[in-house]
C-alpha positions in Angstrom: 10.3 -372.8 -66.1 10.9 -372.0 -69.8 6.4 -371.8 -69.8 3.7 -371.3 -67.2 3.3 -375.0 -65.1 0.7 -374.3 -63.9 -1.3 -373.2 -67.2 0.9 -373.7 -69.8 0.8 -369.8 -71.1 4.4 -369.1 -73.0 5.5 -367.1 -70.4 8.8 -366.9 -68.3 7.5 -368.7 -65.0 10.0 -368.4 -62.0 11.7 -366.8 -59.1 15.1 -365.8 -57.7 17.2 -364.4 -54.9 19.2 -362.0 -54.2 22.5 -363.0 -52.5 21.5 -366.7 -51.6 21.6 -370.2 -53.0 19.0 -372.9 -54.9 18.0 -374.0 -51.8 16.8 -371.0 -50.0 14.5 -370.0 -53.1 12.9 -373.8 -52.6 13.0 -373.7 -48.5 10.4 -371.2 -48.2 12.5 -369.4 -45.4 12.6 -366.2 -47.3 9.9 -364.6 -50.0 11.8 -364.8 -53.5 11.0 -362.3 -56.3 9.5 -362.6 -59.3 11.6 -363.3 -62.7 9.7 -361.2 -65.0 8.1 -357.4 -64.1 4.8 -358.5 -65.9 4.5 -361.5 -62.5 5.7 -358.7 -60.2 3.2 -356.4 -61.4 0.3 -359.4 -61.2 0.6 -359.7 -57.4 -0.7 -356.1 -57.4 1.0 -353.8 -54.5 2.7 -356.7 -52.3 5.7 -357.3 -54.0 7.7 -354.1 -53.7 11.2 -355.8 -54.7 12.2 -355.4 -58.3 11.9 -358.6 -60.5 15.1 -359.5 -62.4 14.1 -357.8 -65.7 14.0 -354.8 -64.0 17.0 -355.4 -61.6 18.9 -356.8 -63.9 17.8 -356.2 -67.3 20.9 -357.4 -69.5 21.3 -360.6 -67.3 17.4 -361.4 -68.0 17.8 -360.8 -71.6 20.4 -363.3 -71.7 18.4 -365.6 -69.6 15.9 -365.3 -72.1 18.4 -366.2 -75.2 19.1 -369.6 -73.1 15.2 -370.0 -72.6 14.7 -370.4 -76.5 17.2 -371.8 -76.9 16.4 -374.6 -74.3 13.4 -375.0 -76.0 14.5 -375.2 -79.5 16.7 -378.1 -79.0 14.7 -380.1 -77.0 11.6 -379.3 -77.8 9.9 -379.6 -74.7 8.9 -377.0 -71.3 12.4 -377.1 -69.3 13.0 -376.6 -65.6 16.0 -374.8 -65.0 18.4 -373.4 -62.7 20.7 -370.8 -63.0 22.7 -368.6 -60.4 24.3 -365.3 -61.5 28.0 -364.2 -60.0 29.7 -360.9 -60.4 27.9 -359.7 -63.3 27.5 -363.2 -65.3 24.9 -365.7 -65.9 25.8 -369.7 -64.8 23.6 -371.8 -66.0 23.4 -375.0 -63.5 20.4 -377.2 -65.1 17.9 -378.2 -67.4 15.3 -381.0 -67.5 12.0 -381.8 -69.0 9.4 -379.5 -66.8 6.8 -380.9 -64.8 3.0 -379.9 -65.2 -0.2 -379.9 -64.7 -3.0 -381.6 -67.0 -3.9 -378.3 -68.5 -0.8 -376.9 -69.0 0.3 -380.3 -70.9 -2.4 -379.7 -73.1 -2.2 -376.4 -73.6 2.0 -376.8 -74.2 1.2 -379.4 -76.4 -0.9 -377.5 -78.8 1.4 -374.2 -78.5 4.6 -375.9 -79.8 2.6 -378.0 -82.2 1.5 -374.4 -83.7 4.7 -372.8 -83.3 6.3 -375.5 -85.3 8.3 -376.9 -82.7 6.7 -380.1 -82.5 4.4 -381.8 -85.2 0.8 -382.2 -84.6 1.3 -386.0 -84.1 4.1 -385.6 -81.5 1.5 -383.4 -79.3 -0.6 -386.2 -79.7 1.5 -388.9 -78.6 3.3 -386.2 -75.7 -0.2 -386.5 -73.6 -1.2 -389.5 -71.1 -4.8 -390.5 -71.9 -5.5 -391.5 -68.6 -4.7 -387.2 -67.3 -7.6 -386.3 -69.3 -9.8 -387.6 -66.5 -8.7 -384.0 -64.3 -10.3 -382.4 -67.1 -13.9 -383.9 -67.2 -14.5 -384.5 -63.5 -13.8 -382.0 -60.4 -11.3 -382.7 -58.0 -10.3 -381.9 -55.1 -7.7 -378.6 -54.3 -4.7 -379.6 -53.8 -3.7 -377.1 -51.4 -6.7 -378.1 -48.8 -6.3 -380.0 -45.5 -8.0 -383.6 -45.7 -8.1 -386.1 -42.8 -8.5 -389.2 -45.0 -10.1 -391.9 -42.9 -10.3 -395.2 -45.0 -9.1 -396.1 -48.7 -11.5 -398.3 -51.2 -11.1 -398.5 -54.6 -10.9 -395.7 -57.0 -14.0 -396.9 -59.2 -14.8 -393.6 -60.7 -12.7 -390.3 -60.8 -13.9 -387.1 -59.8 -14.6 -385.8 -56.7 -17.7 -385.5 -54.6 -18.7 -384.2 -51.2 -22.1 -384.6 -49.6 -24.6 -385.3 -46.6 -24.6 -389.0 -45.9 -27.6 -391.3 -46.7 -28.0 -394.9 -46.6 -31.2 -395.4 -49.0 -31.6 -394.4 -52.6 -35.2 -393.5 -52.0 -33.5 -390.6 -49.6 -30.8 -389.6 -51.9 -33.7 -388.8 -54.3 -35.9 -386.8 -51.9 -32.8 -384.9 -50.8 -31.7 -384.5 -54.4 -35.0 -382.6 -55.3 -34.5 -380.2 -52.4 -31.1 -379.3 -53.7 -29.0 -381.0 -50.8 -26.0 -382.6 -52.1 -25.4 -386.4 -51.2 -23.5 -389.0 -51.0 -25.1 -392.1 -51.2 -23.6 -395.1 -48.8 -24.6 -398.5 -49.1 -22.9 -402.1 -48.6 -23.2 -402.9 -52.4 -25.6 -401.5 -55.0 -28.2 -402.9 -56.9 -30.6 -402.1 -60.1 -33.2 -401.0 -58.0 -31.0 -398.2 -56.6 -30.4 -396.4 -59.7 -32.6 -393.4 -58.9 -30.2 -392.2 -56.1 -26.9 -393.0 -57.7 -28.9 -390.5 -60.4 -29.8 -388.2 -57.2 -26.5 -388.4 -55.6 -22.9 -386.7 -56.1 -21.2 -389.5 -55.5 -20.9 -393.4 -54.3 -19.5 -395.4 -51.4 -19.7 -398.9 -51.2 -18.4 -401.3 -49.1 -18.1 -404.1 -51.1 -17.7 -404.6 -55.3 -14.3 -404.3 -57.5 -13.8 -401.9 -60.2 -16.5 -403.6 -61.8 -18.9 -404.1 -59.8 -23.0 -402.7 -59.9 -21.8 -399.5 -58.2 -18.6 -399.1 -60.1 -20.1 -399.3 -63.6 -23.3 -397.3 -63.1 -21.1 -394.5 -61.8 -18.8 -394.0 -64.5 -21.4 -394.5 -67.2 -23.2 -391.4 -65.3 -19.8 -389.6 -64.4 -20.9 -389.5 -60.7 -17.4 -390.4 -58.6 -17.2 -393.5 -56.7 -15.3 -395.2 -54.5 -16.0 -399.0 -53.8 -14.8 -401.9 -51.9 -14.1 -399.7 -49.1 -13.6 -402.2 -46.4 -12.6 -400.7 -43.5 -15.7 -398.9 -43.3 -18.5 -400.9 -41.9 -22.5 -399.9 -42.5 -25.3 -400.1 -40.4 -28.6 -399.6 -42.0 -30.8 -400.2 -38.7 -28.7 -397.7 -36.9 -28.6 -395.6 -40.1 -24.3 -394.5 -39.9 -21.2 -395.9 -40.4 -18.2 -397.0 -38.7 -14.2 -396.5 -39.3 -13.0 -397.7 -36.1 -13.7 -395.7 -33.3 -15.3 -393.2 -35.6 -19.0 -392.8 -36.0 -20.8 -390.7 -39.3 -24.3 -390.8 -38.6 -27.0 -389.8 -41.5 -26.6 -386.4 -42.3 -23.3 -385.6 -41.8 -20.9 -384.9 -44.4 -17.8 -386.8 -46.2 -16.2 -386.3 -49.2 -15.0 -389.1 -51.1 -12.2 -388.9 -54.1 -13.0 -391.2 -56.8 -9.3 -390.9 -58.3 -7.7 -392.0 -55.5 -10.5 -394.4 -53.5 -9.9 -391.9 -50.3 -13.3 -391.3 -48.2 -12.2 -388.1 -46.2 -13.9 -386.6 -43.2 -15.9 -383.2 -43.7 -15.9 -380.8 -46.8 -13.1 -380.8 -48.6 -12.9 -377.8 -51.2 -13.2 -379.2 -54.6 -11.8 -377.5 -58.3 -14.2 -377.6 -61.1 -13.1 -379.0 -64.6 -12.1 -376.8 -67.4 -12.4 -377.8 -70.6 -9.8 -375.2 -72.9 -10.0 -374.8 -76.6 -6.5 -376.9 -76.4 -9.0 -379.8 -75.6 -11.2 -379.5 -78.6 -7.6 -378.9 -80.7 -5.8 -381.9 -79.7 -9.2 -383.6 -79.9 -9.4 -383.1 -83.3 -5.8 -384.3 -84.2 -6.3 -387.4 -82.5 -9.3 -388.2 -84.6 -7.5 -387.6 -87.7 -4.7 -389.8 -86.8 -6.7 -392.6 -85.3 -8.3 -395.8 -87.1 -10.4 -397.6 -84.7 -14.1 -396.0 -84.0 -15.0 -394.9 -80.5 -18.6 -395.4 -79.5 -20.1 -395.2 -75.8 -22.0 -397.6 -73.4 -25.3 -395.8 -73.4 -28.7 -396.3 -72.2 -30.1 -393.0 -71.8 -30.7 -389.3 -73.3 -28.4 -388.3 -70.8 -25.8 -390.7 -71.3 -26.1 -390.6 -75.5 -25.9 -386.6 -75.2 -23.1 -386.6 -73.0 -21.4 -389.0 -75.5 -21.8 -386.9 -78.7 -20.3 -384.2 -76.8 -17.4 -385.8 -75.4 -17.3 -387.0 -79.9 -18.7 -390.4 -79.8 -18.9 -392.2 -83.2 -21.7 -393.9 -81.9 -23.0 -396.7 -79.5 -21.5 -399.6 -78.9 -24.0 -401.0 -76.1 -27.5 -400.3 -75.0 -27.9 -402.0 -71.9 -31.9 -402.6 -72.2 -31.7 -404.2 -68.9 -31.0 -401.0 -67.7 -33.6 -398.9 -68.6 -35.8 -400.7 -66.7 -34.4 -400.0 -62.9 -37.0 -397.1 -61.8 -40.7 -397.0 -60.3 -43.2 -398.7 -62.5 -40.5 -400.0 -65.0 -39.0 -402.3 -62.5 -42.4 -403.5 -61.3 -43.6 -404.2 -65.0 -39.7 -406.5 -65.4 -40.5 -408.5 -62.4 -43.7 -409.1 -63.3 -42.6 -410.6 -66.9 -40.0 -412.1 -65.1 -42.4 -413.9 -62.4 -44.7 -415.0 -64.9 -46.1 -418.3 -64.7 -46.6 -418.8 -68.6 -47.0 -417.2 -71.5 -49.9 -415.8 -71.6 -48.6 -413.7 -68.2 -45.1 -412.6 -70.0 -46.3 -411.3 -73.1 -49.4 -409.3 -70.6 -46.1 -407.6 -69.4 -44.1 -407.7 -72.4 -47.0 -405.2 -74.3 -46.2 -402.7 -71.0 -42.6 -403.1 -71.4 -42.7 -402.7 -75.4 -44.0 -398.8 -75.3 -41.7 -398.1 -72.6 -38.7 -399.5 -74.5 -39.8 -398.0 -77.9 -39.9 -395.0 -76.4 -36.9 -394.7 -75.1 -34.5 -396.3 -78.5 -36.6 -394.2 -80.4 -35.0 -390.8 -78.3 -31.4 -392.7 -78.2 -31.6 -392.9 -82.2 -32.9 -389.6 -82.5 -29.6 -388.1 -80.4 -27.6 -390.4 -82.4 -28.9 -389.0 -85.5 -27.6 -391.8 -88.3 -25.0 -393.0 -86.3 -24.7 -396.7 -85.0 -26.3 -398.2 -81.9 -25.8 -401.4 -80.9 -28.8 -403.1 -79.0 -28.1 -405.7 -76.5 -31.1 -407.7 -75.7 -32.2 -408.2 -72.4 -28.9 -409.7 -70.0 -30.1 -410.2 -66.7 -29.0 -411.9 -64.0 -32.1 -413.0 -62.6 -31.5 -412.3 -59.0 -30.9 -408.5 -59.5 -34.5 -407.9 -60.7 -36.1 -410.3 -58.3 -38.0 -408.6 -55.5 -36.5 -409.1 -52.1 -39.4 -407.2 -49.8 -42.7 -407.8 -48.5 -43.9 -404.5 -50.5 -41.6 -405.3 -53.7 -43.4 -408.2 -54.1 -46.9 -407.1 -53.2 -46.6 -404.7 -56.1 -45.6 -407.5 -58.2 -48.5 -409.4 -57.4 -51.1 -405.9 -58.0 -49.4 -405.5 -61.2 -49.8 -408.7 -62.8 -53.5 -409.4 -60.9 -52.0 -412.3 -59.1 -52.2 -413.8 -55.4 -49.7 -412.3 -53.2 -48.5 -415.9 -52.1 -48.0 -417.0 -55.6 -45.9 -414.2 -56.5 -43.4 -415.4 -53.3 -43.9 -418.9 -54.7 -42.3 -417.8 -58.0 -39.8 -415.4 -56.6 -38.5 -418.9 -54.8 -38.2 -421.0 -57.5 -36.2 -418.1 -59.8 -33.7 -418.5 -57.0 -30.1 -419.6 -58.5 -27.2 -421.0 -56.9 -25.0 -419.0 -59.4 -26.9 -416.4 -61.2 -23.7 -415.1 -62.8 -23.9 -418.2 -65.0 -27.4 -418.8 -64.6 -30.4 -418.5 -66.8 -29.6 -415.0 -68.6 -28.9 -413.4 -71.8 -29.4 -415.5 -74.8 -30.7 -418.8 -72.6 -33.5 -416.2 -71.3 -34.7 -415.3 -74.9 -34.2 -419.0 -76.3 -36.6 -420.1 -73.2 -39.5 -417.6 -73.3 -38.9 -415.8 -77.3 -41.5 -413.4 -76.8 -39.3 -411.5 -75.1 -37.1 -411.2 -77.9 -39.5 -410.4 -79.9 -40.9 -407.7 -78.1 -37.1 -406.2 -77.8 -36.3 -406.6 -81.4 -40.1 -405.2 -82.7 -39.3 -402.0 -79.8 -36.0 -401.3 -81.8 -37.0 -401.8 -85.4 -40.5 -400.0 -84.4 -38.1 -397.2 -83.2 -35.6 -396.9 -85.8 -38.7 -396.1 -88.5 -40.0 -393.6 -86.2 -36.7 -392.1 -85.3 -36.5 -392.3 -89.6 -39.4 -390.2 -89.9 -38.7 -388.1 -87.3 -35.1 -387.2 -88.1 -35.0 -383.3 -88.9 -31.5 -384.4 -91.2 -33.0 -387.4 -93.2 -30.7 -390.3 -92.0 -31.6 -393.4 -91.4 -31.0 -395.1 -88.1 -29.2 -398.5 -88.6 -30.1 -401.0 -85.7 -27.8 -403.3 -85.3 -29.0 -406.2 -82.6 -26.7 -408.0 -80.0 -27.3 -411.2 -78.6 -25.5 -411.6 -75.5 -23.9 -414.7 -73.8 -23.8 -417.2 -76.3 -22.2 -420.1 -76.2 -23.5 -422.2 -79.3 -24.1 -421.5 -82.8 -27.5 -423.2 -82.8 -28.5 -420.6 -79.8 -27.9 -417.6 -82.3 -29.2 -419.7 -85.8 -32.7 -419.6 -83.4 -32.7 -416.1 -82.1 -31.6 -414.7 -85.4 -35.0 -416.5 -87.1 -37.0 -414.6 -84.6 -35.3 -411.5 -84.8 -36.0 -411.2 -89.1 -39.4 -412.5 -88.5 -40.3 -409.8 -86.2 -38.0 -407.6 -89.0 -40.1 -408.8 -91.9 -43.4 -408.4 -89.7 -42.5 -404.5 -88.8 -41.8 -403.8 -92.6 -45.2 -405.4 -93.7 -47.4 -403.0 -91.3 -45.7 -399.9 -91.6 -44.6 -400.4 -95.4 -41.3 -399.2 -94.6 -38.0 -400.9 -95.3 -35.2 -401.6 -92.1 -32.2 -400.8 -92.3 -30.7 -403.4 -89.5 -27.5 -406.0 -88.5 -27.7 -409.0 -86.6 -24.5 -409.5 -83.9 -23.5 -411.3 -81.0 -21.2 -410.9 -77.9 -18.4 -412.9 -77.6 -18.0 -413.2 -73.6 -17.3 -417.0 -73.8 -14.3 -419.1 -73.7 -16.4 -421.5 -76.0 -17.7 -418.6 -78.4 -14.4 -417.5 -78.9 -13.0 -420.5 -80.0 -16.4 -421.3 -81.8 -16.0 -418.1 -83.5 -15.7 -419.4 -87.1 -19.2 -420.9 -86.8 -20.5 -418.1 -85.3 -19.2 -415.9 -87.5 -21.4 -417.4 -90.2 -24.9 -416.2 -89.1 -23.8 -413.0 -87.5 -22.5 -409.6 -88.9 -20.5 -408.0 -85.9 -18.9 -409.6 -83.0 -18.7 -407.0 -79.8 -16.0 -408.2 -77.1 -18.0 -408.5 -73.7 -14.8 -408.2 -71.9 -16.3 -408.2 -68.4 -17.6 -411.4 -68.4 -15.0 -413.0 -71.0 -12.7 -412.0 -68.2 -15.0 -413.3 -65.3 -15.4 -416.7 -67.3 -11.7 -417.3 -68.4 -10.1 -416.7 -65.1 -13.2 -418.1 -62.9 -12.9 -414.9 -60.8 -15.7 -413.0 -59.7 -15.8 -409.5 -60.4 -18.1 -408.0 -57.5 -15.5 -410.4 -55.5 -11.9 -410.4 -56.3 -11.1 -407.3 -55.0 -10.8 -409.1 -51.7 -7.6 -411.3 -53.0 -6.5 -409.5 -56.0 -4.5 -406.9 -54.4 -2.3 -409.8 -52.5 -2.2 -411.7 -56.0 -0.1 -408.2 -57.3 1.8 -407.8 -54.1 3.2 -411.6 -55.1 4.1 -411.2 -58.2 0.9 -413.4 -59.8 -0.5 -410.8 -61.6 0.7 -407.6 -62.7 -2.8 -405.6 -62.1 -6.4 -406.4 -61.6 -7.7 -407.9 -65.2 -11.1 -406.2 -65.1 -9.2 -403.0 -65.0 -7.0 -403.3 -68.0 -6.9 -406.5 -70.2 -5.7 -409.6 -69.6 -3.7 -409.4 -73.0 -2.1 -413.2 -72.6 -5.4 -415.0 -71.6 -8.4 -412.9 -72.1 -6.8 -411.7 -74.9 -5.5 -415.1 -76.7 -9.3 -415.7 -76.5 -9.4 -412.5 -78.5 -7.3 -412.6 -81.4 -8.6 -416.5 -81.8 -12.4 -415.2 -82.2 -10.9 -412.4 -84.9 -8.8 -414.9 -86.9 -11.1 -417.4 -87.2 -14.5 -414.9 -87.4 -12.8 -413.3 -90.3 -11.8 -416.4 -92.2 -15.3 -417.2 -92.9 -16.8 -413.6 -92.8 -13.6 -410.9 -94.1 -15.8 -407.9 -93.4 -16.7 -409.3 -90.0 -17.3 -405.6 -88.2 -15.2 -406.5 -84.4 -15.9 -404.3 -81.3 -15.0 -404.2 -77.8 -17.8 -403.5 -74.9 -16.3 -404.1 -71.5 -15.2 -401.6 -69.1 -11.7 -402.3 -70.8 -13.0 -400.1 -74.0 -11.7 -397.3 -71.8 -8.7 -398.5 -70.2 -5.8 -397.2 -72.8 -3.3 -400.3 -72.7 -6.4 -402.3 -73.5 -6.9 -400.0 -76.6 -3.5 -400.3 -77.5 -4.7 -404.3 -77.8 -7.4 -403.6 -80.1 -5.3 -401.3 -82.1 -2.7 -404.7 -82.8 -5.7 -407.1 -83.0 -7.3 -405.1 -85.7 -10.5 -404.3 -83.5 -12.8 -402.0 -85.8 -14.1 -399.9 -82.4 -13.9 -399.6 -78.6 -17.2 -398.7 -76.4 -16.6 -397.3 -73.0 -18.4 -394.7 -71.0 -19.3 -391.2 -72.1 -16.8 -390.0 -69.5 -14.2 -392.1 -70.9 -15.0 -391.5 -74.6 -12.0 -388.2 -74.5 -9.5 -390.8 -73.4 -10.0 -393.5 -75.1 -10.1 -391.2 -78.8 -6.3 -390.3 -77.5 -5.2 -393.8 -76.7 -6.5 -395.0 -80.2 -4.5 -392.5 -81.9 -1.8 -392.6 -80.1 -2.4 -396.8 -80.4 -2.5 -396.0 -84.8 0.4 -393.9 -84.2 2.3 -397.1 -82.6 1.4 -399.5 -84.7 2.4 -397.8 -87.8 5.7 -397.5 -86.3 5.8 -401.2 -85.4 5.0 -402.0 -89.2 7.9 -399.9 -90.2 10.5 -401.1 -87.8 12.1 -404.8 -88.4 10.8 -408.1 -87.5 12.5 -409.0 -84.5 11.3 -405.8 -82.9 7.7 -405.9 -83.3 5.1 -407.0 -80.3 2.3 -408.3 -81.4 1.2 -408.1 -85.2 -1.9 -406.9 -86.1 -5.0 -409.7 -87.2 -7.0 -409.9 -89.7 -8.5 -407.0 -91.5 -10.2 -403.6 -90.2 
């Protein structure tokens, strides 16, 4: 190798031997020698046969002419072979080197500085989707494994752990330093303190988008999901893969890259993150257009983000913040409320705890954008389900035990999915939306004041699932009343945009009227998806694979963008928002903001920013340069040739 494959150092990398052919150096039957006397000389006292600089010292200087020049002309690492008879270099073969992750970086940004490439060919040399081996461990790829079942590879990384089946157990584990893994059938909201506890996730059932699947990657914890063959017990507290039992306490490790639960401990490599990173980092931000922002709901996730070079925000799930010990308790109590009096009683609890924690996420941010979503849930994840769940409930809000179960009943929906959530939520009880929208603009003056660099926070509010201009005319009234009443006790002026999602088939094409009373349209890609195809999410794993076996589809569409459906839906909303409003600000918020052919998408739509996870925030600042990069070339070559133009303005 012309450079180190391994690391990418520019350094002669290779063997040879001595009276023998190709194969014999590749068959392992004898021990080859090293090229180069610096490699000899590196394996300290065990390699007592001369390298071929020192055997052969006019022959490896002549090796090393052809190795420049190799390089020089095509401008990449090559992989060559050469053989060497009575007294004179052959050379056999030369092709494009493979390499690891690191190396490709660190390759990359050598030539780039040498002059042999230019910064924008390093760039658009890497694969977006590599940079994943660099932020997560993984596991060595020289260790035995005994992989036992396959599931979905829902977030990448690596993990190994003590099996537990309860989240409550992950936690109490996690605080005496044992590592877990956490196992259930599916997750839920009120399981997000062990996924938090645990080193990784298994779950039997959900797609690449499911509870488990989403939680995990905005948290960087590996996960594997879906895994059907395995089959969980909770009674008997262990699982099943076949014949094989893994009781409670004993140990898998579970690759997230490649959906493989594995028996035992299984060695992993931690990531390295090289000055080549931060380099070709850099370069891709300078070459890039669109804006790459992170789904983030806590000080965790917004400090990861900034680090990983977040422009901002794209999504605060506030549903989210609301998953652990008395937080919970205090939702389901507003949620189970029997009027109104009862809801705004637990909206005042939930207001503190919700100004508290924007005011932190604008603090991190420090002046740049983050974009509120109100409150989005599906009812039946916040419901309690126990005997104790709902006796705390009924302590909480001061209320008889059995009218607490009564209420629980009646919330009950066929099909929560499309059920009475997101905007319908705030349109039927508004004090919730005005307790949301006084917690953010109550924060953003405080984070103001706060703010050790003088910028000012700009809120900007999302209202999620809406279907019908009239749904957002109302909700935006409350939200500048609330504005207007914040400004008028605290004397202060707001700084604040008014948004919506677009995760409708009907908002899309409604999009011109929409457009009207809102400043920002953000993509909900999940649900556009789930809505336009009729396909559950948490359920389509089961089919989907078959579907792409056939020929029906060419991957799963919560993975990477359905560009002809989802997407029609897409450029539709940005034609016809922008026709009414030309500086209508367009965003993407799905798990696609991460997914780099769905970035390419946005680039030829004219998105103005992409949110994704923190951990996905690296790749997807690549993929929108290298997505500039190919647009720009599209605009240059002829008509015929070009895919898709780009709409409306950015």
């Amino acid at each position: 190798f012309t450079r180190n494959p391994a690391i990418g150092t520019n350094e002669f990398y290779g063997e040879f031997l001595i009276n023998a052919q190709g194969e014999d150096v590749v068959a392992g039957i004898r021990t080859p020698q090293e090229l180069t006397k610096a490699a000899r000389e590196a394996h300290g006292g065990g390699c007592e046969l001369p390298s071929l600089e020192e055997a052969m010292p006019e022959i490896f200087a002549e090796l090393s002419g052809v190795r420049h020049k190799l390089e020089q002309h095509y401008k990449d690492m090559q992989d060559i072979e050469f053989t060497i008879q009575q007294g004179r270099l052959y050379m056999l073969q030369t092709r494009t080197g493979k390499r690891t992750t690191p190396a490709a970086l660190c390759v990359a940004v050598q030539m780039a500085k040498e002059g042999l490439i230019s910064k924008q060919e390093a760039v658009m040399r890497l694969k977006p989707e590599s940079l994943d081996q660099l932020l997560h461990p993984m596991l060595d790829p020289d260790a035995p494994k005994r992989v036992l079942a396959k599931g979905l590879p829902a977030s990448p990384g690596a993990a190994c752990g003590r099996v537990v089946f309860t989240a409550d157990e992950a936690e109490r584990l996690g605080k005496e330093g044992e590592a877990v893994l956490l196992v259930r059938i599916e997750t839920s909201p009120e399981d997000i303190h062990g996924i938090h506890a645990a080193k990784g996730i298994l779950t039997t059932r959900g797609g690449m988008t499911s509870h488990a699947a989403v939680v995990a990657r905005g948290m960087g914890r590996p996960c594997v999901s879906g895994a059907g063959a395995v089959r969980v017990d909770y009674a008997a507290q262990a699982l099943y893969i076949g014949d094989l039992v893994v009781k409670s306490g004993e140990t898998l490790t579970i690759d997230g890259g490649a959906g493989e639960v594995i028996l035992g401990e299984v060695p992993t490599v931690p990531p390295q993150l090289s000055g080549d990173f931060g380099t070709i980092m850099s370069w891709a931000d300078d070459l890039r257009r669109m804006r790459v922002r992170a789904n983030a709901e806590t000080p965790m996730d917004a400090k990861a983000a900034l680090e990983f070079g977040a422009d901002g925000i794209g999504l605060v799930r506030t549903e989210h913040m609301f998953f652990e010990g008395d937080r919970i308790v205090a939702m389901r109590e507003m949620i189970l409320a029997l009027d109104e009096a009862g809801r705004r009683a637990a909206c005042a609890k939930l207001l503190k705890m919700q100004r508290d924690d924007m005011t932190e996420l604008f603090l991190i941010m420090d002046g740049l954008p983050v974009t509120v979503r109100l409150l989005d849930p599906p009812l039946h994840e916040f419901l309690p389900h126990t005997e104790q769940e709902m006796a705390s409930v009924a302590a909480a809000a001061k209320l008889p035990l059995e009218r607490v179960r009564r209420r629980a009943a009646e919330l009950q929906e066929a099909n929560p999915m499309l059920g009475h959530r997101g905007c319908r939520l705030a349109i039927t009880y508004p004090e919730i939306c005005e307790m949301q929208a006084r917690a953010v603009f109550e924060a953003a003056l405080e984070a103001g004041r706060r703010s050790k660099s003088g910028k000012t926070p700009v809120a900007e509010v999302m209202v999620p699932l809406v279907a019908t201009v009239q749904e957002i005319e109302i909700l935006k009234a409350v939200i500048e009343r609330t504005a207007e009443s914040v400004q008028q006790e605290q004397g202060a002026k707001l700084a604040y945009r008014i948004g919506t999602m677009i995760e409708l088939p009907r908002a899309a094409l409604q999009a011109g009227a929409i457009a009207k009373t809102t400043e920002f349209f953000s993509f909900g890609t999940n649900d556009l998806t789930q809505t336009t195809w009729g396909l559950s999410r948490d359920d389509a794993g089961g089919f989907l694979p078959e579907y792409k076996a056939k020929g029906i589809v060419d991957g799963d569409p919560f993975v990477s963008l359905d560009q002809d459906g989802v997407g029609e839906l897409i450029r539709i909303a940005a034609q016809r928002g922008r026709a009414v409003r030309p500086g209508l600000k367009l965003g993407i918020c799905g798990e696609h903001g991460g997914d780099p052919a769905s970035i390419h998408f946005c680039e030829r739509v004219g998105l103005d920013y992409v949110s994704c996870s923190p951990f996905r925030v690296p790749i997807a600042r690549l993929a929108a340069a290298q997505a500039a990069v190919r647009a720009a070339e599209e605009r240059k070559a002829p008509e015929a040739t070009r895919t898709s133009p780009p709409v409306g303005g950015a």
